[in-house]
C-alpha positions as CSV (number, residue, x, y, z in Angstrom):
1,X,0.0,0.0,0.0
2,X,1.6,3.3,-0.9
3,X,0.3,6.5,1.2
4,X,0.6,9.6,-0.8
5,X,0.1,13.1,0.4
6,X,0.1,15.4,-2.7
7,X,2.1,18.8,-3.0
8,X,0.6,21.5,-5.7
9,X,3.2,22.8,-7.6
10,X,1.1,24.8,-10.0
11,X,2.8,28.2,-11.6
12,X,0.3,29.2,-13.0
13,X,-2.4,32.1,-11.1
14,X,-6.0,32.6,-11.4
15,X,-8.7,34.2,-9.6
16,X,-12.1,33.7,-9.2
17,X,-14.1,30.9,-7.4
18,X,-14.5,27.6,-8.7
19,X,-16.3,24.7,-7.6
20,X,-15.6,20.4,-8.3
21,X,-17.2,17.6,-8.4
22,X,-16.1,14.1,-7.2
23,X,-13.9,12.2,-10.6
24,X,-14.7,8.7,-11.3
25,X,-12.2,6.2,-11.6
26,X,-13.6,4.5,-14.8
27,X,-11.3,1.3,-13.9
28,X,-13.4,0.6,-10.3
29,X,-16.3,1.5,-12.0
30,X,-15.9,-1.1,-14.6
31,X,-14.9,-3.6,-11.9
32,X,-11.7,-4.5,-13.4
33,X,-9.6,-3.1,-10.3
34,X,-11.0,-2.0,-6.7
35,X,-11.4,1.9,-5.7
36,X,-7.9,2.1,-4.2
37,X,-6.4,-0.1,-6.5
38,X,-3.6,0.9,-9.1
39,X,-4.2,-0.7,-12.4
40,X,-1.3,-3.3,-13.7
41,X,-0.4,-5.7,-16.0
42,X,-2.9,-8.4,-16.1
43,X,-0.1,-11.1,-15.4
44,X,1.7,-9.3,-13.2
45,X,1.3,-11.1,-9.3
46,X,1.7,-8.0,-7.5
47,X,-0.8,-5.6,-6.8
48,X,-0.7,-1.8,-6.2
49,X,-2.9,0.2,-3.4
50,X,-2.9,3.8,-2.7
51,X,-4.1,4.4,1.3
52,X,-7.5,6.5,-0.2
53,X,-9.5,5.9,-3.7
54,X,-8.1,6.9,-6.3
55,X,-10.8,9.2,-7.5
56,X,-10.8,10.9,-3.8
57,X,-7.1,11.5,-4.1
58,X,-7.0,12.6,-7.8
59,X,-10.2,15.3,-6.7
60,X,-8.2,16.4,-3.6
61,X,-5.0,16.9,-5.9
62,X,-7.4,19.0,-8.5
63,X,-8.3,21.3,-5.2
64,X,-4.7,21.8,-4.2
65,X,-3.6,23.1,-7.3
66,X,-6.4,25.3,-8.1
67,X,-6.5,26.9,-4.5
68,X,-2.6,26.8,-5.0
69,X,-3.5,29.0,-8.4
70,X,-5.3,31.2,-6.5
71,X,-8.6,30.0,-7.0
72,X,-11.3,30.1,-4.0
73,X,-12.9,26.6,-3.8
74,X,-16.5,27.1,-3.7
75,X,-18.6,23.9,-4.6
76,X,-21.8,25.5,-4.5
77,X,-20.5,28.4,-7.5
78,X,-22.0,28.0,-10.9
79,X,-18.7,26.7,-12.6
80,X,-17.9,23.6,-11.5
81,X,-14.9,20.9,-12.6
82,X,-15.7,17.0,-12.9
83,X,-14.3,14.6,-14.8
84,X,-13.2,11.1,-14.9
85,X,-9.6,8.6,-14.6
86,X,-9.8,6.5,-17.4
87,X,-6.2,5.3,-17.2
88,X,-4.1,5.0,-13.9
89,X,-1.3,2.4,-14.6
90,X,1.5,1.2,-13.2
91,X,4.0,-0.6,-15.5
92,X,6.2,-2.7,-13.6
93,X,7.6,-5.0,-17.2
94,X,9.5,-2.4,-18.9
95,X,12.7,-3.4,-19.4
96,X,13.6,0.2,-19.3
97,X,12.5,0.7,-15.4
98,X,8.9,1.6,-13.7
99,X,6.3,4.1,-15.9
100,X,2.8,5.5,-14.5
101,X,0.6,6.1,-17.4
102,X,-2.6,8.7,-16.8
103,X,-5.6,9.4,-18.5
104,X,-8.2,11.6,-17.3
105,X,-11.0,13.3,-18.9
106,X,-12.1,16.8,-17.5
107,X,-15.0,19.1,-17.9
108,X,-16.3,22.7,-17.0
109,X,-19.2,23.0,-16.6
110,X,-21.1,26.5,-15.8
111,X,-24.3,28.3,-16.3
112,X,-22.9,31.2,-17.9
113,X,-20.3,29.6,-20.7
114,X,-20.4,26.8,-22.8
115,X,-19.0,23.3,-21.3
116,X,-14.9,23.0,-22.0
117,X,-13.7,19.6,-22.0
118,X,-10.3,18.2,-22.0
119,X,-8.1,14.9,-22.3
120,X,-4.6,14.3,-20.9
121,X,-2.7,11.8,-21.2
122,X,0.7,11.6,-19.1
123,X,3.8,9.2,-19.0
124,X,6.1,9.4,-16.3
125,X,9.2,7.1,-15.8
126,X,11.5,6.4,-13.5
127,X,14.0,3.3,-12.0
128,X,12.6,0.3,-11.4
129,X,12.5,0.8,-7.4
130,X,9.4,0.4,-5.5
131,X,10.0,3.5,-3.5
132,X,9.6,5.4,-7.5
133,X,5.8,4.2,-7.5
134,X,4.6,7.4,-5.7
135,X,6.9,9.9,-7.2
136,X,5.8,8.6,-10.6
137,X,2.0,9.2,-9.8
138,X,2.6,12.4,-8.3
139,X,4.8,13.5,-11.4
140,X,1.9,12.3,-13.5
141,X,-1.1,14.0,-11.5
142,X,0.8,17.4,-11.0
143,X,1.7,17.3,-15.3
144,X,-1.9,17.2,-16.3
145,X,-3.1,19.2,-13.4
146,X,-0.4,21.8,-14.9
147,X,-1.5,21.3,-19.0
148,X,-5.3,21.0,-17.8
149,X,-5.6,24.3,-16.0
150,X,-3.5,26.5,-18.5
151,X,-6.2,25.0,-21.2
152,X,-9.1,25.7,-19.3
153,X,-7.6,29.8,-18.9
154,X,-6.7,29.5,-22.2
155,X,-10.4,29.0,-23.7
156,X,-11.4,31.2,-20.3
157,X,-13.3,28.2,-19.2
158,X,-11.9,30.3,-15.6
């Protein structure tokens, strides 16, 4: 079990409140992993757990780095974030060390503006050490966090 506490690290500013809704993890809601569980290699014998669900821990992240930019956390405002994990995987079989692939859909909705969507996709890797599984998944949260806000400014979705 690996417990994570995530760091914002978000350059970027912004003002202005925003509010978010709870992500999905589309892999425990498909039933191919559990909620806290790190998606591997089907053949691999070792599995992954973070200490909270994934979806909690990915929405908490989204927080951080949006109060981080400045942004006053409101979940009862008009503009909300959602979105889903549709990829959260842990590679263990590269020959080339440990990688962290993630996926996530996002969406902002508001009364006032037309819904802005976004997909990133992140690959982060690192030495085949256990101790590199966290650093990895932080790496790979903070990058889209990063790429996902400066869209949503950048089509003043915020």
């Amino acid at each position: 079990m690996v417990s994570m506490t995530y760091q914002p690290t978000n350059p970027l500013t912004g003002q202005g409140a925003v509010g978010t809704a709870p992500f999905r993890y589309l892999p425990a809601d498909e039933h191919r992993v559990r909620p806290r569980q790190v998606e591997t290699d089907p053949v691999s014998k070792t599995e992954l757990f973070l200490s909270q669900e994934i979806a909690v821990f990915f929405s908490d992240a989204l927080r951080s780095e949006l109060s981080r930019s400045g942004y006053t956390i409101d979940d009862s405002h008009d503009r909300i974030v959602s979105g889903a994990n549709t990829r959260f995987f842990v590679d263990w079989k590269s020959r080339e060390g440990r990688s962290f692939e993630l996926a996530a859909d996002y969406t902002v909705q508001s009364v006032e503006r037309t819904p802005f969507s976004w997909h990133c996709a992140s690959v982060q890797k690192g030495p085949d050490a256990l101790a590199e599984d966290g650093i990895l998944i932080r790496k790979g949260i903070a990058d889209c966090m990063h790429r996902f806000i400066a869209a949503a400014q950048g089509a003043g979705a915020f």
